[in-house]
C-alpha positions as a printed NumPy array, in Angstrom:
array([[  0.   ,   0.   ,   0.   ],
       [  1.267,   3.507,  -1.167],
       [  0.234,   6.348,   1.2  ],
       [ -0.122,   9.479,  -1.179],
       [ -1.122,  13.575,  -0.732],
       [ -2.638,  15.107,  -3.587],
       [ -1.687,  18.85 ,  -3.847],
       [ -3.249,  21.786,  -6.241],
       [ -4.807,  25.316,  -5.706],
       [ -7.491,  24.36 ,  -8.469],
       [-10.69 ,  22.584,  -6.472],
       [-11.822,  20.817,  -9.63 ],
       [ -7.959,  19.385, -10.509],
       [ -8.283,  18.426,  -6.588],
       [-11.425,  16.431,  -7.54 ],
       [ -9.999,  14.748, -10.351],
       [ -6.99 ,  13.682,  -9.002],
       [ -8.884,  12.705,  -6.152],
       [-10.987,  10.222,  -8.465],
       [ -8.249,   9.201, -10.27 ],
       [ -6.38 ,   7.61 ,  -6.712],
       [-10.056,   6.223,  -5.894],
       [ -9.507,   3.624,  -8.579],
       [ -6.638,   2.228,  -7.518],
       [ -6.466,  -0.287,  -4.802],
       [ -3.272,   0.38 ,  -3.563],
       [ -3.447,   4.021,  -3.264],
       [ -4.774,   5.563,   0.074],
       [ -5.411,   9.297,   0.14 ],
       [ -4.019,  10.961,   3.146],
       [ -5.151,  14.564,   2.826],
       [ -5.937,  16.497,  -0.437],
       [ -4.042,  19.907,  -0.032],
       [ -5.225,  22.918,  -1.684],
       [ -1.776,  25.177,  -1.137],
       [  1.556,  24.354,  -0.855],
       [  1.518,  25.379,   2.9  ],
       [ -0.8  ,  22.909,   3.866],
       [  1.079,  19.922,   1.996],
       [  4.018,  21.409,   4.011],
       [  2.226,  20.94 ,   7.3  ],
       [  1.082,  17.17 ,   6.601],
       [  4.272,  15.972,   5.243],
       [  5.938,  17.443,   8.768],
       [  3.602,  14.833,  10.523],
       [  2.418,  12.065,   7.926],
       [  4.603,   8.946,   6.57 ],
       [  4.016,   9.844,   2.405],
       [  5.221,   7.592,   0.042],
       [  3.875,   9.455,  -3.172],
       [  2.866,  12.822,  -3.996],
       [  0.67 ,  14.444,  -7.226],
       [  2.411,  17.743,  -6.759],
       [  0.9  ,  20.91 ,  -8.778],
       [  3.608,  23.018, -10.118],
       [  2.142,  26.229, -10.469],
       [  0.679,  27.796,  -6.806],
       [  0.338,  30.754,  -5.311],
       [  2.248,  32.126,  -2.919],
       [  4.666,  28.659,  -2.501],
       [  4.857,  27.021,  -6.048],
       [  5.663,  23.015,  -6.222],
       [  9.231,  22.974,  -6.568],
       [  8.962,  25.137,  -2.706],
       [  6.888,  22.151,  -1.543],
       [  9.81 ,  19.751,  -2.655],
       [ 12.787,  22.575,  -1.235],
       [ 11.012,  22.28 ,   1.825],
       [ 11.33 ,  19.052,   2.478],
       [ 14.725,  18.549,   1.607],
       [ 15.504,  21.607,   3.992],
       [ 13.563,  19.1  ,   6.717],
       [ 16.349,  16.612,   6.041],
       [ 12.793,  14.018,   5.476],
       [ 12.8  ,  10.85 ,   3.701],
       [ 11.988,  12.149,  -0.196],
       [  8.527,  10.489,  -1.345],
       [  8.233,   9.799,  -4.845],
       [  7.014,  12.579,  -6.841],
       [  4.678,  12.954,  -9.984],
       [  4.201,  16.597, -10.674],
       [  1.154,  18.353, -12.134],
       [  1.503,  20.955, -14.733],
       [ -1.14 ,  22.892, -17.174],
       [  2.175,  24.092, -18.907],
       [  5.084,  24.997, -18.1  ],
       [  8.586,  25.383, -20.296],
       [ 10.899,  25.714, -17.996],
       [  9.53 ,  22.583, -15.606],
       [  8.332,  20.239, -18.619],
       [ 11.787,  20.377, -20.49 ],
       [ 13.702,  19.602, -16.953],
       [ 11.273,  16.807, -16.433],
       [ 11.988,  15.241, -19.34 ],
       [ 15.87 ,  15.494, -19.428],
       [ 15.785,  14.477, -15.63 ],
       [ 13.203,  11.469, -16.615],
       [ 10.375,  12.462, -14.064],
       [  6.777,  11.717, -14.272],
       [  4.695,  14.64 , -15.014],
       [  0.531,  15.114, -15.716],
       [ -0.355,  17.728, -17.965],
       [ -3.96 ,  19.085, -17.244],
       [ -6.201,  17.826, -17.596],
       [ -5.21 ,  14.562, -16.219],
       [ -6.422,  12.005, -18.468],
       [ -6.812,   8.021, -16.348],
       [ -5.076,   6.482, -19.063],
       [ -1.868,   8.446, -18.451],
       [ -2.478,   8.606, -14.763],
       [ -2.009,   5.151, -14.477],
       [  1.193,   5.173, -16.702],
       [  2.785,   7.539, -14.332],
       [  1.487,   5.578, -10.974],
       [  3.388,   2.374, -12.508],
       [  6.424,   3.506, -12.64 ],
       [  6.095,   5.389,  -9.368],
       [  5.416,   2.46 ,  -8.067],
       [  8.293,   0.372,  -9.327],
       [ 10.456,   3.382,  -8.262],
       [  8.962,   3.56 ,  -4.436],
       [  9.978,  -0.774,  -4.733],
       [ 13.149,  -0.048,  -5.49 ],
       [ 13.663,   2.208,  -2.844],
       [ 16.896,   3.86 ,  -5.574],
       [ 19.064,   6.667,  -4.038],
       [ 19.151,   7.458,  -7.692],
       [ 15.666,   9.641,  -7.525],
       [ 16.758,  12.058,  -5.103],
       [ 20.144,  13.081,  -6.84 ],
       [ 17.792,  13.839, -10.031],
       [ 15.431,  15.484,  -7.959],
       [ 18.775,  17.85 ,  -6.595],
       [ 20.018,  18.3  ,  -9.869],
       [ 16.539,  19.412, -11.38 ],
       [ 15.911,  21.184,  -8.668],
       [ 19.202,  23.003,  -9.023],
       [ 18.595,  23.558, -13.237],
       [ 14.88 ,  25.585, -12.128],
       [ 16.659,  27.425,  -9.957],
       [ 19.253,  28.558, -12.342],
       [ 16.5  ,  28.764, -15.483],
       [ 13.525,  30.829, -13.276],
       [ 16.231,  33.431, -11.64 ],
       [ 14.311,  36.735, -12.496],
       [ 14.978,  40.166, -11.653],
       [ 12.583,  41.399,  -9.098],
       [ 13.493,  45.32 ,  -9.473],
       [ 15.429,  47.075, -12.31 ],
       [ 18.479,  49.027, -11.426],
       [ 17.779,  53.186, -12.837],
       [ 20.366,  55.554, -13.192],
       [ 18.632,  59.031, -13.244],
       [ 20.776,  62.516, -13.713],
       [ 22.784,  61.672, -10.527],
       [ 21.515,  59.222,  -8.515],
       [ 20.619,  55.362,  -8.908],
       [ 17.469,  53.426,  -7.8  ],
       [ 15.412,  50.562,  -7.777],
       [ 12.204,  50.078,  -9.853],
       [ 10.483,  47.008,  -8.997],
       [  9.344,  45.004, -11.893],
       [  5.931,  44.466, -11.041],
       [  5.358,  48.213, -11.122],
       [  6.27 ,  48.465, -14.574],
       [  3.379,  48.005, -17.365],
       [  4.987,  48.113, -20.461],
       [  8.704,  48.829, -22.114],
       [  9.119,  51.081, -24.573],
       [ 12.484,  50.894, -26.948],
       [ 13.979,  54.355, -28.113],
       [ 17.586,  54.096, -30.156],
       [ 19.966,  52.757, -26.743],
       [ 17.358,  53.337, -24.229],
       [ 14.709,  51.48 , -22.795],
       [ 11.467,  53.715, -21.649],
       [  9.73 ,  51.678, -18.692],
       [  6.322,  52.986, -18.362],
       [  5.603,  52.6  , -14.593],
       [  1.75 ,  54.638, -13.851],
       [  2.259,  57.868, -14.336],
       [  6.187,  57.753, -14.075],
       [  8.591,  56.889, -16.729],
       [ 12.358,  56.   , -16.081],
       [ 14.753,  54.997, -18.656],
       [ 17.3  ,  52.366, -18.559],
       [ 20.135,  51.958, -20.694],
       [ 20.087,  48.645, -22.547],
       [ 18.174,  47.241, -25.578],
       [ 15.119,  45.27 , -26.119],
       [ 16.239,  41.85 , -26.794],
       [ 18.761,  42.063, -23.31 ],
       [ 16.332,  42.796, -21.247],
       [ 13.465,  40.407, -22.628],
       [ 15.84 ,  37.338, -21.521],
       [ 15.867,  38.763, -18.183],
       [ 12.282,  38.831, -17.381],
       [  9.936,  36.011, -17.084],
       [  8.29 ,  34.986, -20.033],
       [  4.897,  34.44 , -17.864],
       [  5.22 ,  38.121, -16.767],
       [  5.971,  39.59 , -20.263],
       [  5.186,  39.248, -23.249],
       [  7.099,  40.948, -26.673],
       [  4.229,  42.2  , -28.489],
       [  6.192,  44.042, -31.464],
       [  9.808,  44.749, -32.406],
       [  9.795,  47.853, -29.771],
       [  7.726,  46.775, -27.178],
       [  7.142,  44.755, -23.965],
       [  4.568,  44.595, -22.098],
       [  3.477,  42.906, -18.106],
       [  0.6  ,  40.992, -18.492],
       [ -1.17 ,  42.084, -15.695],
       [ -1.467,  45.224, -17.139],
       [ -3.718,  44.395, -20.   ],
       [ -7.156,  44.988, -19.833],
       [ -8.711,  43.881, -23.482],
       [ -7.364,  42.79 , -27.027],
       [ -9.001,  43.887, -29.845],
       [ -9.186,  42.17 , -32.846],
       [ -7.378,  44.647, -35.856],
       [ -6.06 ,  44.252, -39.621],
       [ -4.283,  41.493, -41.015],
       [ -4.599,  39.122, -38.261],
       [ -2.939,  41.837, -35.566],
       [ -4.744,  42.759, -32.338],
       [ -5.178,  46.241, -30.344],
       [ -3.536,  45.762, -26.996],
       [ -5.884,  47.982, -24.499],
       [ -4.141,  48.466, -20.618],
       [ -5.687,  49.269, -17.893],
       [ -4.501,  52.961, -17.908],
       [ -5.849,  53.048, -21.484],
       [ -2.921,  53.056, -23.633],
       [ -3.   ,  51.338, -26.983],
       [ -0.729,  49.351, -28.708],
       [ -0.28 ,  47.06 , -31.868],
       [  0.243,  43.619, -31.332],
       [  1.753,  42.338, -34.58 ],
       [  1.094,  39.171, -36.442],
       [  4.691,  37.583, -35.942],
       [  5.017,  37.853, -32.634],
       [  1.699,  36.614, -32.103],
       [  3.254,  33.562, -33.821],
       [  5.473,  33.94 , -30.737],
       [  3.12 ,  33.355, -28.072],
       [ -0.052,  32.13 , -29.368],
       [ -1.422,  30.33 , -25.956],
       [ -1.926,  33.672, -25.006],
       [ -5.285,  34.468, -26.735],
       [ -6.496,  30.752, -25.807],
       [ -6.203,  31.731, -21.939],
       [ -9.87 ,  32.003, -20.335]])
């Protein structure tokens, strides 16, 4: 028998995971966990052989759940993580050879994945927690972003945090960050400054522009297959065809 925690921030992925490990007859559900926090707290007190581990959480994400319990110094469970999608995580699970679900979770591949944790949790392999380390370690290097942008301003320097900035404006060497009703400039270009930023914060929406998600209010349908970006503090601006191309998962979201 395989003692398990099911962990996700979405009630209905909770429900369906929950049915899923109903099925199987060697599978007993210890506590369904709707935040990272909470998985925390059971795995502190509760022998847990397996765990369905969302990725994506507020607050705590999945890979904090697993960093947690490797700061604990506690026995590592076997792990089979739970992803709508994700990049960075799905292309380290697949070099490091974990077991991931991609939402929705169909049975079919739900039972795939509890096989081989299974044979894994038999084998009882130091082998899975070095992966997990070095995966662990690869995130960590991959999902480094900038919280706040360094601004040098006539002369004096400061901090702009990124989540105050809406959208990036390029202008010859200079970048214009349009933060509210301020606007600071920062000397760099474009294409620099896109790697630094995460790609689920930002999107490139032309050749000269950035611009936070979050700050988006509407997208308007426009010529030749482009869209008018509306933001919340009513500026407009063209989102082109090609990098459309770039992100397209973007206008299937809700």
């Amino acid at each position: 028998m395989m003692r398990c925690i099911a962990v996700d921030d979405e009630p209905l992925a909770l429900d369906l995971l929950e049915d899923n490990i109903s099925k199987v007859p060697f599978l007993t559900l210890v506590k369904r966990c709707k935040n990272a926090f909470e998985a925390h707290e059971v795995l502190m007190k509760e022998t847990v052989d397996l765990i369905f581990l969302d990725v994506q959480m507020p607050g705590m994400d999945g890979f904090g759940v697993v960093r947690s319990i490797v700061d604990a110094k506690l026995p590592l469970p076997r792990i089979i993580f739970v992803t709508a999608h994700d990049k960075f995580a799905l292309r380290a699970f697949e070099v490091h050879a974990f077991d991931y679900l991609l939402k929705p979770v169909g049975e079919e591949r739900f039972r795939a994945a509890l096989r081989r944790a299974r044979q894994q949790h038999e084998q009882a392999t130091d082998a899975f927690a070095s992966r997990l380390h070095t995966m662990l370690a690869q995130l960590h290097r991959e999902r480094s972003f900038p919280e706040r942008l360094l601004i040098h301003e006539d002369s004096r320097a400061f901090f702009v945090p990124v989540r105050e900035i809406s959208w990036i404006e390029a202008e010859r060497n200079y970048l214009l960050l349009h933060c509210g009703k301020k606007t600071h400039t920062l000397r760099s270009t474009l294409d620099a400054l896109q790697e630094t930023l995460d790609p689920k914060a930002f999107v490139r929406i032309n050749r000269g522009t950035l611009v936070r998600l979050d700050a988006i209010r509407e997208l308007l349908p426009w010529f030749h297959g482009e869209y008018k970006m509306v933001l919340h503090d009513n500026t407009e601006l063209r989102w082109s065809r090609r990098y459309i191309s770039q992100r397209p998962e973007l206008l299937k979201q809700g």
